[in-house]
C-alpha positions in Angstrom: 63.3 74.8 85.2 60.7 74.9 87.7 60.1 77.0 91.0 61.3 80.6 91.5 64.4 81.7 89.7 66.1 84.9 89.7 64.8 85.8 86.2 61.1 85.0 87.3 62.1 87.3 90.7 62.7 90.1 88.0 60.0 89.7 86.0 57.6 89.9 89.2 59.3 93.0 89.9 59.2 94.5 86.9 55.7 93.4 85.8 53.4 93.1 88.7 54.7 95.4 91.3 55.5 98.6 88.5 59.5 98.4 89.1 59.8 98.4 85.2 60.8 102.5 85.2 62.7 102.5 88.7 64.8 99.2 87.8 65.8 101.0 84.1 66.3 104.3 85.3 67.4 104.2 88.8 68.6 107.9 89.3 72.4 107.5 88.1 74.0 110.4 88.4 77.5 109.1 86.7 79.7 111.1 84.5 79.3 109.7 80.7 78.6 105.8 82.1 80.4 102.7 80.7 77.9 99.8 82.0 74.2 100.0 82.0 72.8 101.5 85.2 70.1 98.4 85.3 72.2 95.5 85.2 74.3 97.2 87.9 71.4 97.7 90.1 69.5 94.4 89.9 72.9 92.6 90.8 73.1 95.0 94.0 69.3 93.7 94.8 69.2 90.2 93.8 72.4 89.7 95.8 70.8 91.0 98.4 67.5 87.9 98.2 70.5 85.6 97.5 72.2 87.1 101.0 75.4 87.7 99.1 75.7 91.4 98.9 79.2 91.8 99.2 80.6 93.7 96.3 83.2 90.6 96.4 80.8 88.3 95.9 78.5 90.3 93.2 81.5 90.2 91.4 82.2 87.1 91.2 78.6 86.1 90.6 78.4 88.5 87.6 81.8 86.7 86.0 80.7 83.2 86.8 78.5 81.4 84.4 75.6 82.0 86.8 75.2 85.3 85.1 72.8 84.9 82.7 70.6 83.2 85.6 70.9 86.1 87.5 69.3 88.2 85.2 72.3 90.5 84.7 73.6 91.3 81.2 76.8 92.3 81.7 80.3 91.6 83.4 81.9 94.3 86.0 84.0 93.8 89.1 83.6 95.6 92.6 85.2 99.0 92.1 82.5 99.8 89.3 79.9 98.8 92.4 81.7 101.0 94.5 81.6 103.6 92.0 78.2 103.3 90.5 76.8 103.6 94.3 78.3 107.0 95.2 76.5 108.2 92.5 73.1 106.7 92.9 70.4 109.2 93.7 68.9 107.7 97.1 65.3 109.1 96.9 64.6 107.2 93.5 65.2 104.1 96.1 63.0 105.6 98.3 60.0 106.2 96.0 60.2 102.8 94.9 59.8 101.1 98.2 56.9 103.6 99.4 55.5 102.5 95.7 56.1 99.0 96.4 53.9 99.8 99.8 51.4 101.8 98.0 50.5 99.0 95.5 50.7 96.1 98.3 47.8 98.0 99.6 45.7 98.8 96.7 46.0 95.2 95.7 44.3 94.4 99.1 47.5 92.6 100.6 46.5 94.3 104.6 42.7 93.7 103.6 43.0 91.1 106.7 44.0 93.5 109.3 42.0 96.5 110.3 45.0 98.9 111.4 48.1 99.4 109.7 51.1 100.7 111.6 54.5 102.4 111.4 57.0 101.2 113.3 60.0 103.9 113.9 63.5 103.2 115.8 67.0 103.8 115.7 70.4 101.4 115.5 74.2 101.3 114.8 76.0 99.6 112.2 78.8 99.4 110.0 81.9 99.5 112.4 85.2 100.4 110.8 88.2 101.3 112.4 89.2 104.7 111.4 86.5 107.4 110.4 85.6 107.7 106.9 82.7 109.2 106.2 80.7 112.4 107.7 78.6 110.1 109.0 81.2 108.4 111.4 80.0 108.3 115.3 83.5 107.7 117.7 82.8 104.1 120.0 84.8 104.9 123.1 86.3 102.8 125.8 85.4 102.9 129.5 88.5 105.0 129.4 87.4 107.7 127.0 89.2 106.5 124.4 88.2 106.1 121.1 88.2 102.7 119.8 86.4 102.4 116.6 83.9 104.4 114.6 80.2 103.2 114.0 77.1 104.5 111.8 73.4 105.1 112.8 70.3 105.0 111.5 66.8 105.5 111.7 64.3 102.9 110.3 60.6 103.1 109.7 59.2 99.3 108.6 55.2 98.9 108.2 53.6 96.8 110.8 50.6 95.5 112.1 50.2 93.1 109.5 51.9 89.8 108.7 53.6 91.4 105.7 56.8 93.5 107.6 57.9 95.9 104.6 60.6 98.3 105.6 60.1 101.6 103.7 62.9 103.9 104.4 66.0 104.7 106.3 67.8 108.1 107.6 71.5 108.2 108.9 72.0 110.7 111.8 75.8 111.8 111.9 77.3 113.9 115.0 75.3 116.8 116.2 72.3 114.8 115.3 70.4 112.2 116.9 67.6 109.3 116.8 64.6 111.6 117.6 65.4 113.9 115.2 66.4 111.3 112.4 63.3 109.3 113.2 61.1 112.4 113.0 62.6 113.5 109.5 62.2 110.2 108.1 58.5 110.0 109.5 57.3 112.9 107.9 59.2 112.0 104.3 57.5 108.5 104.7 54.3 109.7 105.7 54.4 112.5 102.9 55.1 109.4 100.4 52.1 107.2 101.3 49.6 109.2 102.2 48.0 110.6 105.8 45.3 107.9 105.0 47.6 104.6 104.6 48.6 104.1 108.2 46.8 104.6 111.3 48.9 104.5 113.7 53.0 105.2 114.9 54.6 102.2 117.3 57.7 103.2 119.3 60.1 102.5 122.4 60.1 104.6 125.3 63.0 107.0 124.0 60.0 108.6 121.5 57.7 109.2 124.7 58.3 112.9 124.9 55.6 115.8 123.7 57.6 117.2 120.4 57.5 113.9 118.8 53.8 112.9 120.2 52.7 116.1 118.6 54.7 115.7 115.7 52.8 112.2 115.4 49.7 114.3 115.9 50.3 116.6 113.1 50.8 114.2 110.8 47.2 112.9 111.1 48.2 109.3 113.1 47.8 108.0 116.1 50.1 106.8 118.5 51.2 103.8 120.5 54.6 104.3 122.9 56.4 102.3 125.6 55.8 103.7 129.2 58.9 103.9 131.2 60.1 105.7 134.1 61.4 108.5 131.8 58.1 109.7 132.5 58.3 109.3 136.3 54.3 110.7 137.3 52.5 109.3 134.3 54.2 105.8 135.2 54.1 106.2 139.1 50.7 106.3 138.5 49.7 104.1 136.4 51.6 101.5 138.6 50.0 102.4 141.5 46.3 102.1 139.9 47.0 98.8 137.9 48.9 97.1 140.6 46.0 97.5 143.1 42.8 96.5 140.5 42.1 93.2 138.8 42.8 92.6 135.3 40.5 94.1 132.7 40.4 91.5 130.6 42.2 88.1 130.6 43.5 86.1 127.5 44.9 83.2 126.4 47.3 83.4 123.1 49.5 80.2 121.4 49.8 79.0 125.1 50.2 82.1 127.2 48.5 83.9 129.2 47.5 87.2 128.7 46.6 89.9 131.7 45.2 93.3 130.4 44.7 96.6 132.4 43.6 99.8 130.8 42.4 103.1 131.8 41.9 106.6 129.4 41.7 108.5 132.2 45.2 109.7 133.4 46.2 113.0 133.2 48.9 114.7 130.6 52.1 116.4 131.9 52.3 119.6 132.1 54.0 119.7 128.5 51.6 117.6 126.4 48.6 119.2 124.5 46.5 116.3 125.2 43.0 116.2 127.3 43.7 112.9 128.6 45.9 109.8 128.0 45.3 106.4 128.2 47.7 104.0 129.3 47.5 100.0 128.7 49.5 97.4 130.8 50.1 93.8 129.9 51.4 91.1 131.6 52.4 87.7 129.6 52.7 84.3 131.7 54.6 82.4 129.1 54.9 78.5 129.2 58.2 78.2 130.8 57.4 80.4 134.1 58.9 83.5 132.5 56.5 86.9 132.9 57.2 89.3 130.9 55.8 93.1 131.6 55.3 96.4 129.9 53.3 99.5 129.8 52.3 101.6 127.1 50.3 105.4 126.6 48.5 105.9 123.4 46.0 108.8 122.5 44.0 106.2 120.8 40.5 106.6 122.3 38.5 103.6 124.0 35.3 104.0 121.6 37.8 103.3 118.6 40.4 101.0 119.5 39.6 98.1 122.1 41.9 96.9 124.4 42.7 93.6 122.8 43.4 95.9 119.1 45.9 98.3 121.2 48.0 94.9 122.8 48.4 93.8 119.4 49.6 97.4 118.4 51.8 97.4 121.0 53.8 94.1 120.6 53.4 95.0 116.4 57.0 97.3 118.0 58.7 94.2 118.3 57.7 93.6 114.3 60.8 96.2 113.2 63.5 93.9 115.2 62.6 90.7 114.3 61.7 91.4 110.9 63.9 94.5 110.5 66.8 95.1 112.3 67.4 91.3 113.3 66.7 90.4 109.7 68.6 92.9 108.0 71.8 92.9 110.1 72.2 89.0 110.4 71.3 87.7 106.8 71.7 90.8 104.8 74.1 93.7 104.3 72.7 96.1 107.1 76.2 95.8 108.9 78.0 95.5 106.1 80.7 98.2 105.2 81.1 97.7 101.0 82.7 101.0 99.9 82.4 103.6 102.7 81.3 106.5 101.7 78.2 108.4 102.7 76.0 107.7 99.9 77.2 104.2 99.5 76.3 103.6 103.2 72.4 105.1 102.3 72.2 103.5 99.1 73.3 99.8 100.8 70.8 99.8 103.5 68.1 101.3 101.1 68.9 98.3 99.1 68.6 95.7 102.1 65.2 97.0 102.5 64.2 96.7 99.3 65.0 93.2 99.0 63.5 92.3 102.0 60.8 93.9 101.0 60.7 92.4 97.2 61.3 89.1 98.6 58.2 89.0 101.2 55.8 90.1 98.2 57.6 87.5 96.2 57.4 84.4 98.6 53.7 85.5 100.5 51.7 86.7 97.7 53.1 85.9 94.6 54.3 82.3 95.2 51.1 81.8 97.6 48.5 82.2 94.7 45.8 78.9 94.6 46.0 78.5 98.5 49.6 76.9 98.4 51.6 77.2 101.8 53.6 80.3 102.7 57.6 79.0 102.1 60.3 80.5 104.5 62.4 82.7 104.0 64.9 80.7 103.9 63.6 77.9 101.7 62.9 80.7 98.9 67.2 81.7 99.1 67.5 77.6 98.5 65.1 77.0 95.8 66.7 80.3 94.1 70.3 79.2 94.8 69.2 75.4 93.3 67.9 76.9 90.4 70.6 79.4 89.6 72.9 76.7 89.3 71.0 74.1 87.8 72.2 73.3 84.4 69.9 74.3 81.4 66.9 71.4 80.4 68.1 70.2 77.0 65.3 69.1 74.7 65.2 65.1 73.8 65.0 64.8 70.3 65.5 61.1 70.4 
């Protein structure tokens, strides 16, 4: 058998990224357990690459003959899932993907790329019908009404570099909200790496206020947010400057063009501790007609980051929906309701994004080695799916 199996997956996982202790003893905190905690966990994971994590579908997986391909030794069905999960300590998951990160960088995967970011935003997921959890937000009507009940979360996913590794999530329930979600889960992520792994933090225009730019500050990185009217005299003014000077510098990128103003010289309001803040502006003329336009403030100094480095940290934001949210909600288990209960919910999307992440090692380093071409994403799921079910090589002795 040839090509990348789910057994070879494991081993890689095991072996070369340190998962060997994390994968054996995951943090289960059940009550005098019947089935290994291991062969419960890689099933959750490896479901998740094969983008079938339903607990459903792990069942039937695990009592199909495809087992023993899957790398799981033993037989359960979906309420041990649902069980096993609720008792699953979430911040072993956690250190395991910051470890994952950690290693990724000491074995000189971002060596291309000079600045390493963090990407931080908020979503919903999970809708259900009645509330179940404490973690249950009420969707209403136009009329007030209540018509379902959704979950959301905070995400922070590395970027800046062509290897998109989401590192942690944080649910917010009521009373709570994205800034303050976001901020936790910031500071536990940053904690976990180290002040000197990232250089920067990439948000939306919600994040553009002075407790979490100092927060940012505080922390030892640098930050890169969207400019919007929510800040109505910083972006009055900045409008007015760039909209009567030419361009600073002009570009052309995979058949666009590329206008660039930028100026360091604007003045804080009256709440942020900064001396000065510089704002960039871009403005893409894409093939089709379509111009697409955005401004952004940083505290990123001119003498250290040029403008063409703080574009690219800019649109890196767009790296945690494409390759996070997008990603994790459409081919994995990010809206997925499996057992709902609050530390089921944590311990699903921790999984998603430890798959995703296990996977893009997997597929862009591992499977890369000797200069062969990156596969896709979805070519890997194929070649694991065709060799799952591929029946065993039997020996000619003829």
């Amino acid at each position: 058998m040839k090509g990348p199996t789910p057994r070879r997956l494991k081993r890689f996982a095991s072996r070369c990224l340190g998962l060997s202790g994390y994968l054996n003893r995951p943090g289960d905190q059940r009550v005098r357990p019947h089935l290994p905690a291991r062969h419960l966990l890689w099933a959750l994971i490896i479901a998740e690459v094969l983008r079938e994590g339903a607990f459903h579908a792990i069942e039937a997986l695990v009592r199909s003959r495809a087992r023993r391909g899957l790398g799981v030794g033993c037989r359960f069905g979906d309420d041990s899932l649902a069980y096993f999960t609720e008792r699953l300590d979430p911040q072993r998951t956690r250190a395991a993907l910051v470890g994952l990160a950690r290693r990724a960088k000491r074995n000189k995967a971002f060596d291309t790329h000079r600045f390493l970011g963090l990407a931080v935003d908020g979503t919903g997921a999970c809708r259900s019908q009645k509330a179940g959890c404490v973690w249950c937000h009420p969707v209403l009507t136009p009329e007030h009404e209540v018509s379902s009940h959704g979950h959301h979360f905070s995400l922070v996913t590395l970027v800046g570099t062509a290897l998109v590794l989401p590192l942690d999530v944080e649910p917010y329930g009521l009373g709570d909200c994205e800034l303050g979600a976001s901020q936790r889960l910031l500071e536990r992520v940053v904690a976990g790496l180290g002040v000197r792994f990232a250089d920067y933090v990439v948000a939306d225009g919600l994040y553009a206020g002075a407790p979490f730019l100092h927060a940012v500050g505080r922390l030892g990185l640098q930050v890169v947010v969207r400019l919007k009217a929510n800040l109505p005299e910083l972006f009055t003014a900045a409008q007015a400057r760039f909209q009567s000077t030419p361009p600073t510098k002009v570009v052309e990128e995979r058949g666009e063009r590329i206008e660039l103003w930028d100026a360091a010289d604007f003045d804080p309001w009256e709440s942020l501790q900064w001396t000065t803040v510089r704002v960039l502006r871009y403005r893409q003329h894409k093939p089709g007609g379509q111009v697409v336009e955005a401004y952004w403030l940083t505290d990123w100094s001119t003498g250290k980051v040029g403008t063409l480095a703080l574009y690219a940290m800019a649109k890196s934001r767009w790296q945690i929906e494409n390759e996070g949210f997008n990603e994790g909600k459409t081919r994995h288990g990010m809206e997925r309701i499996r057992h709902h209960h609050p530390n089921s919910l944590l311990i699903g999307w921790l999984v998603v994004c430890l798959a995703l992440s296990l996977e893009r090692l997997y597929r862009l380093r591992h499977l890369r080695r000797g200069g062969r071409a990156p596969r896709t994403a979805i070519d890997l799921v194929r070649l694991l799916w065709l060799n799952l079910l591929a029946p065993p090589r039997r020996l000619d002795t003829g």
